[in-house]
C-alpha positions, 0 to 999 in steps of 0.5 A: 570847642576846645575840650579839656583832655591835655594834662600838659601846659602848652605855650600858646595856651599859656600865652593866651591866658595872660592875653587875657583869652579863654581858650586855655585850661587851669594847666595853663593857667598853673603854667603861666603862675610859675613863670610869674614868680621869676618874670612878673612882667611876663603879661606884659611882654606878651602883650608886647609880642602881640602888639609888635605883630599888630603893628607889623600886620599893619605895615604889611595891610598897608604895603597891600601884602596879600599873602601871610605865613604865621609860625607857631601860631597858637591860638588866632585871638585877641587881635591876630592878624585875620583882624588886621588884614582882612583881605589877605591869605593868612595861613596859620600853623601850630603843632599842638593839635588843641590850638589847630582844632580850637584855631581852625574853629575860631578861622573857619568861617573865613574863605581866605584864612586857613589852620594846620598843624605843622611842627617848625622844628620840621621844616619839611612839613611847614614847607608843604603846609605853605606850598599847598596854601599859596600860590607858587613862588608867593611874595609872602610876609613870613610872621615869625614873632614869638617863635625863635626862642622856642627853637635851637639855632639849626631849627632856625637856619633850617627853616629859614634857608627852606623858607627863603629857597621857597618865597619869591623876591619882594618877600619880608620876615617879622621876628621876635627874639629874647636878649639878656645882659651876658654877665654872671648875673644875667646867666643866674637869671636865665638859669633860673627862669629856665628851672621854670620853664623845663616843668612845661618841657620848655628850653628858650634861647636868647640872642644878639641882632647879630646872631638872630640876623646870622641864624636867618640868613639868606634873609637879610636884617633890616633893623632890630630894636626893642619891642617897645620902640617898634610900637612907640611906647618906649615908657611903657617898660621899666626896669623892673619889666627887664627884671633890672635890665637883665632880660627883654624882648626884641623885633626884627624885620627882615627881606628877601633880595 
């Protein structure tokens, strides 16, 4: 079980509170309060971050993927992937060690899912993690969702030139990403969420299609649309969800040739 000895709020602990989990600490809970007051809708767009992944698991459990990389997975609750594709080789990685130990109980009893602790800001390290897991030259489905916007743009490239140089042909990427409207009012918003976010010691970065398909190159852009496109509930977000049409999240598929 999980215990309580972390005094700073962590993303995938925050993210599981307003999924509704019970895997975080009033910390979190605080955390996640914080964010609210600038972005009220943020339950809302995790829940679309989750159901994007769901929807993704999907598509791969039916292509018969048989091998899944998740990045930056927190915690494995509330409908993650081993759920969605139960025969699959799923690999999970985090770098809070919290969600590895609390992840890797909640997976243990499951021969073909496995928990790490791997930091996505050292490529390296996610590399060897993957390598040690799978088979050489795997086609695998890369689970990138919810991750980018936690990283700086040579985070990205670095990771995804290693992951590509390593995958095999056939492999595909799923991704998440945040977009905002690029006028004054747009940068004052993303300023302010930002203030927000620095009290857990969290930068985001958003990006066009162009630049998250640019940053992951070799990878190439299938498409890039809204999260609520991808899983046909494009009334389920209003207006006031993208904070008046100033911010909102976006997917992406992506494959190796």
């Amino acid at each position: 079980m999980m215990q309580a000895n972390d005094d700073r709020p962590h993303v995938g602990r925050v993210y599981d509170y307003v999924l509704g989990g019970q895997h975080n600490f009033p910390v979190d809970q605080q955390a996640a309060a914080r964010i609210m007051e600038v972005l009220p809708a943020y339950p809302k767009w995790a829940q679309l971050n989750r159901r994007f992944l769901q929807w993704v698991a999907d598509q791969w459990a039916t292509a018969g993927q048989q091998y899944v990389l998740d990045l930056g997975s927190g915690l494995p609750t509330q409908g993650h992937l081993h759920e969605r594709m139960p025969e699959a080789q799923i690999l999970y990685s985090d770098n809070d060690p919290l969600c590895v130990t609390a992840g890797g109980e909640l997976v243990a009893h499951l021969p073909n899912v496995a928990y790490v602790q791997a930091d996505l800001r050292d490529a390296d390290q996610v590399l060897k993690a993957a390598v040690d897991f799978f088979p050489a030259q795997p086609r695998v489905g890369i689970d990138f969702i919810g991750v980018t916007y936690l990283l700086d743009d040579e985070q990205v490239t670095s990771l995804a030139h290693r992951l590509h140089d390593w995958a095999a042909p056939g492999s595909v990427m799923a991704v998440s990403f945040l977009q905002r409207d690029l006028s004054p009012n747009g940068r004052v918003f993303a300023e302010e969420l930002q203030q927000r976010l620095e009290q857990m010691g969290i930068i985001v970065y958003y990006r066009t299609p162009a630049q998250i398909s640019a940053l992951l190159a070799p990878w190439q852009l299938v498409e890039a649309r809204p999260l609520e496109q991808w899983i046909g509930q494009v009334d389920s977000v209003t207006s006031e969800d993208r904070v008046q049409d100033l911010f909102w999240m976006s997917g992406a598929l992506l494959t190796h040739s």
